[in-house]
C-alpha positions as CSV (number, residue, x, y, z in Angstrom):
1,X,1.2,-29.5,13.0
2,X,4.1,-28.1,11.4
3,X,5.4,-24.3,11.7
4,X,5.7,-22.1,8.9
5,X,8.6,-21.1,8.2
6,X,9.8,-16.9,7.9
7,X,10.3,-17.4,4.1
8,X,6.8,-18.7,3.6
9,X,4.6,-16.5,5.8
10,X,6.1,-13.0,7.0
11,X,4.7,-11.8,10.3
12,X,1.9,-14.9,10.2
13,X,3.8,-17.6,12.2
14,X,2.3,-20.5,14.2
15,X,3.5,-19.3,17.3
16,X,2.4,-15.4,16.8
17,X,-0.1,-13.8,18.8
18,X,-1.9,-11.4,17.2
19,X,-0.4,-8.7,18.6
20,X,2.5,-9.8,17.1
21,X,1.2,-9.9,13.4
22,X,-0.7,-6.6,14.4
23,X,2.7,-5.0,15.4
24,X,4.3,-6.4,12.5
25,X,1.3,-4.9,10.4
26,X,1.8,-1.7,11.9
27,X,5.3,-0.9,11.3
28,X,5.4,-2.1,7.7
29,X,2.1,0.5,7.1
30,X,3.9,3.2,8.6
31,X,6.8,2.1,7.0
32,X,4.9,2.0,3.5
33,X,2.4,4.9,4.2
34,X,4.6,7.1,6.6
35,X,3.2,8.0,9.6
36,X,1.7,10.9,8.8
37,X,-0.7,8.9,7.0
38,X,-0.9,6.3,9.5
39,X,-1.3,8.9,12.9
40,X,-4.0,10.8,10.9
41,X,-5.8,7.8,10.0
42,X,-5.8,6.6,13.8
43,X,-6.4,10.1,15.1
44,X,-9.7,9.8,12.5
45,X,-10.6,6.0,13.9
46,X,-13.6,6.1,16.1
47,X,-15.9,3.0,17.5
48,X,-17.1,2.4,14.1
49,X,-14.1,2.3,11.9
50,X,-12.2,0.6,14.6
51,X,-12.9,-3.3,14.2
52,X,-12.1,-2.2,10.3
53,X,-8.9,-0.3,11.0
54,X,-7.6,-3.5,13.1
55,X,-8.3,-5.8,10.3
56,X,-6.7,-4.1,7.7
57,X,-3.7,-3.7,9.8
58,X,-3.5,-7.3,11.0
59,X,-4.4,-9.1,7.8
60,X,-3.3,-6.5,5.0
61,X,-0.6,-5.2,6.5
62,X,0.8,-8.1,8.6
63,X,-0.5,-10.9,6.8
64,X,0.2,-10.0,3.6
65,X,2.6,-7.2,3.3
66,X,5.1,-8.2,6.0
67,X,5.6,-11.7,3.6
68,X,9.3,-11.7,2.0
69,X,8.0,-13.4,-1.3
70,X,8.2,-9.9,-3.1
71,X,9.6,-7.1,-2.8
72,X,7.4,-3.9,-1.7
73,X,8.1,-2.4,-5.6
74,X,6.8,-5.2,-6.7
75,X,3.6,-5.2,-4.1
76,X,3.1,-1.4,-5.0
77,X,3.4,-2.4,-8.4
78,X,0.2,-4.9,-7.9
79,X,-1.1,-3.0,-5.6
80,X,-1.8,0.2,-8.2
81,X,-2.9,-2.1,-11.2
82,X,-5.6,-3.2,-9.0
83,X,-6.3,-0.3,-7.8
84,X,-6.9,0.8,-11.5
85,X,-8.5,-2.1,-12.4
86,X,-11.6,-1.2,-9.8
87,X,-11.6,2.6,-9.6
88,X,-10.4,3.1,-6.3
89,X,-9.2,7.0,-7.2
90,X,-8.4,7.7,-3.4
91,X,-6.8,5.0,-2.3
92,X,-4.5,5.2,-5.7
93,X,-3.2,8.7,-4.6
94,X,-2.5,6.9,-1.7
95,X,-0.9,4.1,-2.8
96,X,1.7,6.4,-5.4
97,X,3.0,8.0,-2.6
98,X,3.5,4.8,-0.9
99,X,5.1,3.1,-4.2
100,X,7.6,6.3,-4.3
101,X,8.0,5.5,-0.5
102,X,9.5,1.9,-1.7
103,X,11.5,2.8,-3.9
104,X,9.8,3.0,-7.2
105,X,10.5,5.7,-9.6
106,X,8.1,8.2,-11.4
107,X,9.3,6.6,-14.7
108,X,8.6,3.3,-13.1
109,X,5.2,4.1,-12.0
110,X,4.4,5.8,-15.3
111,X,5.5,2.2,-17.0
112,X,2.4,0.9,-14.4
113,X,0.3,2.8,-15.7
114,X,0.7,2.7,-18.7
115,X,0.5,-1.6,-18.8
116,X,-2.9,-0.7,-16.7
117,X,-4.2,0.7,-19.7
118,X,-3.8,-2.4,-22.0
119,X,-5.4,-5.1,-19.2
120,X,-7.6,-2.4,-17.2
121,X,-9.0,0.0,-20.1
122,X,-7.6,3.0,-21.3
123,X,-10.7,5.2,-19.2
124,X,-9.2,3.8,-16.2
125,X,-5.8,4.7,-16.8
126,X,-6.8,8.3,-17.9
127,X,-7.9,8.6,-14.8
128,X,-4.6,7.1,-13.2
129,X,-2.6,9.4,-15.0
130,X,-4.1,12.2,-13.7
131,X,-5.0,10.8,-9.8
132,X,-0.7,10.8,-10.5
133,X,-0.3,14.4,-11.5
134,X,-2.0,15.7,-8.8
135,X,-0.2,13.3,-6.3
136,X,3.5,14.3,-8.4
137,X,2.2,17.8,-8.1
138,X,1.3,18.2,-4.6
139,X,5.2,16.5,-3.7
140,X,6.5,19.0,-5.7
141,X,4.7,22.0,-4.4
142,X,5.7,20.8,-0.4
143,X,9.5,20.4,-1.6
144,X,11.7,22.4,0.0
145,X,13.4,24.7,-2.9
């Protein structure tokens, strides 16, 4: 069997347990979600959402988030057009804070969003637009002046 190499697979190497890739997962997500996001969605984990918390932090997160083959902007940038595409509101509030967290701009977002209207529907970018200036507006009203 050959190994896979770093460049190829992130976190997901032959010889990684999976508390490694788990690990791996874990700091990328707090390092993507901040762990605010990340110690309130533990504190909220209970014997039912457990198996499903583990999963997405040892295959989302470690499997496919700690791979080098793009950059997080561009992952964020994927990450909210398909989050457009299928209507997950929520979890795109979520994921523009997260896209700001790695580096992409407003502007930058805003030019996602827009594209998402042309290949996901205008409706569905509406509602992007404004899942964004709630998100924008909430940053802005917990800024320090």
């Amino acid at each position: 069997m050959t190994s896979l190499s770093p460049e190829r697979s992130g976190a997901v190497q032959a010889d990684a347990t999976a508390q490694d890739i788990y690990d791996a997962g874990m700091a990328v997500r707090r390092e993507v979600l901040g762990n605010e996001h990340v110690d309130r969605a533990n504190a909220n984990m209970d014997s039912f959402t457990e198996d499903f918390q583990d999963m997405i932090t040892r295959i989302a997160w470690g499997g496919i988030w700690t791979r080098p083959g793009l950059s997080r902007q561009m992952r964020s940038a994927v990450t909210l057009t398909a989050l457009v595409a299928h209507g997950h509101w929520e979890e795109l509030a979520m994921h523009i804070r997260a896209a700001l967290n790695n580096g992409l701009s407003r502007d930058e977002i805003k030019e996602i969003l827009l594209q998402t209207a042309i290949y996901c529907s205008v409706p569905s970018a509406n509602s992007a637009f404004k899942t964004a200036q709630k998100v924008f507006a909430e940053i802005d009203a917990n800024e320090p002046n």
